[in-house]
Backbone as JSON, one array per atom type, in Angstrom:
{
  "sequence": "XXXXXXXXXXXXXXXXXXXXXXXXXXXXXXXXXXXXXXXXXXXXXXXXXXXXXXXXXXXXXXXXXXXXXXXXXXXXXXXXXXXXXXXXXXXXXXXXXXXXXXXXXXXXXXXXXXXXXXXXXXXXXXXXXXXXXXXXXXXXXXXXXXXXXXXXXXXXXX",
  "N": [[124.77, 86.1, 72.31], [125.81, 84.63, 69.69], [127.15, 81.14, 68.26], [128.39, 82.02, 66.35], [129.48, 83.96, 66.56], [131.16, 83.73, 68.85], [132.92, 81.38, 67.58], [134.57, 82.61, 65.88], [136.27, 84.2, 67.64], [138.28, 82.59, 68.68], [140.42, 81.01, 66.11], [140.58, 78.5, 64.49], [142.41, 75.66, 64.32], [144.82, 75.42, 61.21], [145.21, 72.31, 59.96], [143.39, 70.33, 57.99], [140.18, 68.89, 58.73], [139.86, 66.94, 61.27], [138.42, 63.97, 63.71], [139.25, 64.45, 66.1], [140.51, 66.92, 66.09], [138.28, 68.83, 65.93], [136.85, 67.92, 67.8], [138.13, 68.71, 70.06], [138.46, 71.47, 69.59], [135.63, 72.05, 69.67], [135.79, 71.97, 72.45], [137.32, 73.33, 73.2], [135.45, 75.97, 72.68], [133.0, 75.87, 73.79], [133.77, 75.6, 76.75], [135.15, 78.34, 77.12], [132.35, 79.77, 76.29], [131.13, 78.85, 78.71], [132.82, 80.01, 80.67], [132.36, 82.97, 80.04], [130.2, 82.9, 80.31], [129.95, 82.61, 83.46], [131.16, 84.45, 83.66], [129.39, 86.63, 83.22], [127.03, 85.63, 85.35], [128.22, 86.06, 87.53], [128.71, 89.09, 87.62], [126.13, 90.02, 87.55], [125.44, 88.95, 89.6], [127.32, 90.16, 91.86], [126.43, 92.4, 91.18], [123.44, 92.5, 92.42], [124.47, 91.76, 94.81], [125.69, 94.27, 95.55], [123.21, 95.97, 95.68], [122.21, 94.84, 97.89], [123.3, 95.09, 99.66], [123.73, 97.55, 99.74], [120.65, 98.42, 100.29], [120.59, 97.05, 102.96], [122.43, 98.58, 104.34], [120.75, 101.16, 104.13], [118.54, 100.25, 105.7], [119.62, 99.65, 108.13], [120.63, 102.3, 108.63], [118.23, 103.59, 108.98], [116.75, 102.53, 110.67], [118.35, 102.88, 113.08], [118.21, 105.56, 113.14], [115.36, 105.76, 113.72], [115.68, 104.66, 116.39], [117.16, 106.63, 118.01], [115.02, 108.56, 117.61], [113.12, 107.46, 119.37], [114.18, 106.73, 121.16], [114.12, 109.6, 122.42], [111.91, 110.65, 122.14], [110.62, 109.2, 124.5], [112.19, 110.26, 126.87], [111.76, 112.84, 126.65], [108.77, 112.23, 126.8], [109.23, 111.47, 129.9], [110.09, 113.82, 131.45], [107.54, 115.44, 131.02], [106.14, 113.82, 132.53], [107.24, 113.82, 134.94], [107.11, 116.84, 135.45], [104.4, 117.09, 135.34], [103.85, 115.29, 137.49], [104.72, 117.09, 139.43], [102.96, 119.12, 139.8], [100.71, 118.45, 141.08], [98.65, 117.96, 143.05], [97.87, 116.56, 146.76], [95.85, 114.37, 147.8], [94.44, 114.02, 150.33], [95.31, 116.6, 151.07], [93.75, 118.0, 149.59], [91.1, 116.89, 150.7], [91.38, 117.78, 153.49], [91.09, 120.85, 152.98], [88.7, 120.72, 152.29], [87.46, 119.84, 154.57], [88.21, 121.9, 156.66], [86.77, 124.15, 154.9], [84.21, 123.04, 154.73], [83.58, 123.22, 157.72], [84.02, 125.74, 158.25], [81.77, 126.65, 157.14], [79.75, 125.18, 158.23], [79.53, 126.22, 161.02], [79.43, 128.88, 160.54], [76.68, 128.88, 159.18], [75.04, 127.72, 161.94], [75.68, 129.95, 163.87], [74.29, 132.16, 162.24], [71.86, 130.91, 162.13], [71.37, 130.75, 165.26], [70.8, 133.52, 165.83], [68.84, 133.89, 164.93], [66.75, 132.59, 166.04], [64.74, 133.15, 168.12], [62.85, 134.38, 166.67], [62.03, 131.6, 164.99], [60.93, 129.91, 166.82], [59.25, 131.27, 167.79], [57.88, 132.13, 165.38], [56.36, 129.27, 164.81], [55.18, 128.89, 166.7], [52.97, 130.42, 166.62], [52.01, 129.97, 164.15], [51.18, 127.1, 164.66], [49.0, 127.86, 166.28], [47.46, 129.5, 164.61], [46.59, 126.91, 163.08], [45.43, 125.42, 164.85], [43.23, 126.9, 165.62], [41.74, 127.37, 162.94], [41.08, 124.74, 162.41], [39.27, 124.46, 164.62], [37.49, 126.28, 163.68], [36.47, 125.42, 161.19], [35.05, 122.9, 162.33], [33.19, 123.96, 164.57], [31.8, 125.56, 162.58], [29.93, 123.42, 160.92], [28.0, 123.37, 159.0], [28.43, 125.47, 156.48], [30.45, 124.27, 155.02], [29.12, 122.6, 153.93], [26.89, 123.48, 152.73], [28.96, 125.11, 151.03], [29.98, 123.21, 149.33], [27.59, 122.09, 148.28], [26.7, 124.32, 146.64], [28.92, 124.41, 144.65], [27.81, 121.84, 143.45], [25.74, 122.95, 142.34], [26.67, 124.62, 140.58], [28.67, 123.73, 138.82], [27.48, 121.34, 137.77], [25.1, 121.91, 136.84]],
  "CA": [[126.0, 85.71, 71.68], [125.76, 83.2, 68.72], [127.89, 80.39, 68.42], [129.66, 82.22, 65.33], [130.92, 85.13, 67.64], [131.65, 82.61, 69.76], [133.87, 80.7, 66.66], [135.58, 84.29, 65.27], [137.3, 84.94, 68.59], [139.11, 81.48, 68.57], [140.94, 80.48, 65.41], [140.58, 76.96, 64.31], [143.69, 75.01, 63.45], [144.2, 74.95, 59.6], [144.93, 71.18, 59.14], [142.7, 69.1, 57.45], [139.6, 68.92, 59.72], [139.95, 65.35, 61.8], [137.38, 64.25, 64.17], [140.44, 64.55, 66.9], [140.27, 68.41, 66.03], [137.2, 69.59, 65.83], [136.07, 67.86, 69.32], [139.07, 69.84, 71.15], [138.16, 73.31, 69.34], [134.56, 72.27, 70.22], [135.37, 71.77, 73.43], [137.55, 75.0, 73.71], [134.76, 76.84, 72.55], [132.08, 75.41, 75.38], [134.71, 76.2, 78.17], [134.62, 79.68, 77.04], [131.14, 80.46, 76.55], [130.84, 78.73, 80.17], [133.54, 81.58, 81.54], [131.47, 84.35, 79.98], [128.23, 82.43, 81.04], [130.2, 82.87, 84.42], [131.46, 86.05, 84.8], [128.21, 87.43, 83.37], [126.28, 85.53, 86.43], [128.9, 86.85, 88.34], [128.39, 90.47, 87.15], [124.78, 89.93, 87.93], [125.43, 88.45, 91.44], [127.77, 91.65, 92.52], [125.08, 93.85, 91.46], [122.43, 92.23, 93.3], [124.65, 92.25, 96.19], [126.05, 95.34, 96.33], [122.0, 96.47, 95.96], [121.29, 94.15, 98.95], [124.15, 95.44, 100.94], [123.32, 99.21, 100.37], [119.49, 98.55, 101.09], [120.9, 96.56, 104.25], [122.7, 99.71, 105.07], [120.02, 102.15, 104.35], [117.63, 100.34, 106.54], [119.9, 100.06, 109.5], [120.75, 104.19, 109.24], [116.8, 104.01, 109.42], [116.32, 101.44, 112.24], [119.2, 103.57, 114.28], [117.73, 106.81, 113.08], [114.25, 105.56, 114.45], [115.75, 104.73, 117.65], [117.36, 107.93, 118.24], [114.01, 109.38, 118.01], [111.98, 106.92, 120.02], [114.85, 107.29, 123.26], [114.49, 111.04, 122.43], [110.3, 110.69, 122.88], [110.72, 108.78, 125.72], [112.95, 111.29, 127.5], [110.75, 114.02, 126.47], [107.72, 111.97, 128.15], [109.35, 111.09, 131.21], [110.25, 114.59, 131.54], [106.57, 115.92, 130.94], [105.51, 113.26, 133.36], [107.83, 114.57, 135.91], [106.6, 118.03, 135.45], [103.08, 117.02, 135.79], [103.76, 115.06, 138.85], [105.47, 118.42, 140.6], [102.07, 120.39, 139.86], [99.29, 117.48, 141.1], [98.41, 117.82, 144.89], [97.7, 115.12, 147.45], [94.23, 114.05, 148.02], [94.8, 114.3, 151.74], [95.96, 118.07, 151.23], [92.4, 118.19, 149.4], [90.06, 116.8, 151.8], [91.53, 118.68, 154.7], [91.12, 122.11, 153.09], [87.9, 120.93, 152.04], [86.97, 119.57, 155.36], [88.2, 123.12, 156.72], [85.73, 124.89, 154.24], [83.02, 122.49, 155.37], [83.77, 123.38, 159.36], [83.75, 126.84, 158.53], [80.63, 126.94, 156.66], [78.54, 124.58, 159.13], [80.01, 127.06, 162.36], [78.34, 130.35, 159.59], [75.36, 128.55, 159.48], [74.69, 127.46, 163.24], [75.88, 131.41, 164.01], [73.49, 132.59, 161.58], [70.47, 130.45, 162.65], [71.06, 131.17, 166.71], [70.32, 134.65, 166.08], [67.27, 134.0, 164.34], [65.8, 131.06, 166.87], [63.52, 133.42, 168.79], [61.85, 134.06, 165.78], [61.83, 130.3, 164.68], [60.14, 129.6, 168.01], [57.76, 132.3, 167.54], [57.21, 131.94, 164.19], [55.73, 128.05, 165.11], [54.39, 128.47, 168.01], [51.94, 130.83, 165.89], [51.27, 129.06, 162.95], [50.61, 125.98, 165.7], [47.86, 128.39, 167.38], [46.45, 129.49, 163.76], [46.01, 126.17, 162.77], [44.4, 124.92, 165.82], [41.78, 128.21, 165.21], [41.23, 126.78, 161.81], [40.36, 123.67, 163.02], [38.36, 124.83, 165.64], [36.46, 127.19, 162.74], [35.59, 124.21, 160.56], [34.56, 121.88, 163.38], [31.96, 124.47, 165.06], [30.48, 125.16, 161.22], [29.83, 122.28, 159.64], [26.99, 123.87, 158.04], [29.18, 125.64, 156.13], [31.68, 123.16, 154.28], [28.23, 121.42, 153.47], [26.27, 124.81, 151.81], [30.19, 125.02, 149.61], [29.11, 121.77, 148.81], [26.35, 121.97, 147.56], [26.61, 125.41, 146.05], [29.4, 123.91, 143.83], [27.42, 121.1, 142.73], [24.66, 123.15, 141.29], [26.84, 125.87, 139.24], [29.78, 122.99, 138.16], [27.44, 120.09, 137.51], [24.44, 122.14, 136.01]],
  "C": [[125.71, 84.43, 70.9], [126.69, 82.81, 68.52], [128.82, 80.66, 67.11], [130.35, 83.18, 65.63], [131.95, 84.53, 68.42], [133.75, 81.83, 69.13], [134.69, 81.58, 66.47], [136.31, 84.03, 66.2], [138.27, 83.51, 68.79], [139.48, 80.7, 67.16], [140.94, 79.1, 65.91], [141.46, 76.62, 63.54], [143.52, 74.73, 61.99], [144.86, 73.75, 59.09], [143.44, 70.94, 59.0], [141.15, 68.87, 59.07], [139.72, 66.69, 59.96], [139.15, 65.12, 63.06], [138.15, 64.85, 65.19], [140.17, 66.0, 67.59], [139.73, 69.09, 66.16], [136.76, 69.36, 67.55], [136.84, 68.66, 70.11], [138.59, 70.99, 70.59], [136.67, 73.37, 69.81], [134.53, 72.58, 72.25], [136.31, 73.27, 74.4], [136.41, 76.11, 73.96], [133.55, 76.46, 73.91], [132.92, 75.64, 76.37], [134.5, 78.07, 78.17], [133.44, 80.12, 76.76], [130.57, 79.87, 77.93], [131.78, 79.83, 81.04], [132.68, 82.43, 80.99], [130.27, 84.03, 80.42], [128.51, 82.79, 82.56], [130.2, 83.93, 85.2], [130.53, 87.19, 84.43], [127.03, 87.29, 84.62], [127.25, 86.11, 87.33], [129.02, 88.32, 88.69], [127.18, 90.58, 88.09], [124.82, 89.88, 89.51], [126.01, 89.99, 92.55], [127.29, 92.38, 92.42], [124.09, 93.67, 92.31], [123.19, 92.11, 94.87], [125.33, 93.28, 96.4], [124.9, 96.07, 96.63], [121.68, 95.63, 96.99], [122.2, 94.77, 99.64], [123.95, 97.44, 101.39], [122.05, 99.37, 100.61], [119.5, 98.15, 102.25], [121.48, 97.9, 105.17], [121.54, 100.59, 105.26], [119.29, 101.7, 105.56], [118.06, 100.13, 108.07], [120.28, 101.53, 109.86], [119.18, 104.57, 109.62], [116.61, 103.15, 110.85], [117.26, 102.49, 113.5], [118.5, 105.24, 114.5], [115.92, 106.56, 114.68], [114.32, 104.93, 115.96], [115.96, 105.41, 118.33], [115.92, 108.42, 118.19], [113.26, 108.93, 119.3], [112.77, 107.27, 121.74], [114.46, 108.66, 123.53], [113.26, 111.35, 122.79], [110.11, 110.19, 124.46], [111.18, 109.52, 126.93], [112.3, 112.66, 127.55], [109.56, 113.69, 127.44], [108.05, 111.77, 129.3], [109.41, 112.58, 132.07], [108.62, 115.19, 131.87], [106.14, 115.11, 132.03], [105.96, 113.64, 134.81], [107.09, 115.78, 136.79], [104.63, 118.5, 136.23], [102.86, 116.49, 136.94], [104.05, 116.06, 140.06], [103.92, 119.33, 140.82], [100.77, 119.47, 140.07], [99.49, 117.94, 142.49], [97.63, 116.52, 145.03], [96.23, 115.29, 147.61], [93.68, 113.96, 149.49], [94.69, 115.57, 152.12], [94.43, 118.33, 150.52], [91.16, 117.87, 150.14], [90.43, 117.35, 153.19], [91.17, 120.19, 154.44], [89.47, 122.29, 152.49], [86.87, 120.53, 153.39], [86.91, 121.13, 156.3], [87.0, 123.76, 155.96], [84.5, 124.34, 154.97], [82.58, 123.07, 156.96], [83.67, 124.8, 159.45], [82.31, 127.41, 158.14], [79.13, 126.25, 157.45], [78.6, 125.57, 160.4], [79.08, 128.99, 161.51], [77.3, 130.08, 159.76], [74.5, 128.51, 160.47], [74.72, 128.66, 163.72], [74.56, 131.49, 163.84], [71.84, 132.28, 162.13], [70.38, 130.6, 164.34], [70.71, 132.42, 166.68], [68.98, 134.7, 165.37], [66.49, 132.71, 164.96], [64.63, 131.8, 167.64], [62.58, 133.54, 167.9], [61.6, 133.05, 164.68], [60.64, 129.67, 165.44], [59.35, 130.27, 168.14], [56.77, 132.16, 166.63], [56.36, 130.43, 164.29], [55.08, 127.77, 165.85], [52.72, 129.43, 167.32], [51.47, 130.55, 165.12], [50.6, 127.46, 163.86], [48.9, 126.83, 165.88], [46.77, 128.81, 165.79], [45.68, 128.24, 163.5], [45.09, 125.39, 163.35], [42.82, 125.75, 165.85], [41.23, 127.76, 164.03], [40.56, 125.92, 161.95], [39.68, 123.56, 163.72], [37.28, 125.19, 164.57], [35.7, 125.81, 162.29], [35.11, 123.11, 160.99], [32.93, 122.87, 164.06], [31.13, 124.95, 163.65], [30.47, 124.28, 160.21], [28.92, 122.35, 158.18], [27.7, 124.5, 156.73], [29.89, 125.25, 154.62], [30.14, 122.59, 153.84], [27.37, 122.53, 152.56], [27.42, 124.91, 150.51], [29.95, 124.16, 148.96], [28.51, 121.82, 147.88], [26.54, 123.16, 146.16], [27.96, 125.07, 144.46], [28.61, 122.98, 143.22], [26.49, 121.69, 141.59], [25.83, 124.37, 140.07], [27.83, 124.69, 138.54], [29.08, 121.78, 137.07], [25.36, 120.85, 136.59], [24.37, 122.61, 134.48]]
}
C-alpha cells in the first residue's frame, strides 16, 4: 500500500493548505495505516493460531489414539502371559517324574544284571586263569620272546 492509496481514501480539506491542516490529515492518515498495519498483524496472528490450535488438536487425537493402543498391547500381553503361565509346569513336578524314570531304570538295570552274574563270575574267574597261563607261558620260555627278538631285528633293520 503506497502512501497515495493511503491519501485517495481520505479526502483532504479544501481550504488553503495551512501548516495546522496538513499535520492533522497527516496524522489521520498514520493512524489509519497503523489500524490496517493492525488488523493485518491481526489477520496473521488468527491464522497462525488457529494453525497452532488445530495442530495442538491433531496431536492430542494422536497422543490419545497412541494410548488407546499401548493399554490395548498391554492387555493383550498380560493376557498372553497369563496363558503361558497356565501351560509351564513346576520344576518340582519335573524332577519327581524324572527321579521316578531314574528309579525305574536303575531297578531294570540291577534286574537285568542279577540274571546275568553267574556268568560275570564265570566269565572272570576265566579270563583270571587264562591270564595267569599266559604268564606262566612267557616266564617258562624266555628263549622264545628273545629268538622274536632277534628275528625282527634282522628282517626290520636289514
Amino acid at each position: 500500500m503506497t502512501t497515495g492509496e493511503l491519501l485517495s481514501d481520505y479526502p483532504l480539506s479544501n481550504t488553503q493548505p495551512s501548516p495546522l491542516n496538513f499535520s492533522t490529515d497527516l496524522v489521520a492518515v498514520l493512524q489509519e495505516f497503523q489500524k490496517r498495519k493492525a488488523a493485518k498483524s491481526s489477520s496473521r496472528a488468527s491464522t497462525l493460531q488457529n494453525k497452532a490450535k488445530a495442530a495442538i488438536s491433531q496431536a492430542r487425537k494422536n497422543a490419545d489414539l497412541a494410548v488407546r493402543e499401548g493399554i490395548a498391547n498391554i492387555e493383550q500381553f498380560k493376557a498372553n502371559l497369563d496363558e503361558l503361565k497356565l501351560q509351564e509346569t513346576s520344576q518340582d513336578k519335573n524332577i519327581r517324574d524324572l527321579t521316578q524314570l531314574w528309579q525305574a531304570h536303575d531297578t531294570l538295570t540291577r534286574t537285568t544284571l542279577s540274571l546275568y552274574q553267574p556268568f560275570f563270575e564265570d566269565l572272570s574267574c576265566r579270563r583270571a586263569e587264562e591270564v595267569n597261563a599266559a604268564s606262566a607261558t612267557s616266564t617258562s620260555f624266555p628263549t622264545f620272546a628273545c629268538l622274536l627278538i632277534r628275528f625282527q631285528r634282522l628282517v626290520f633293520w636289514s
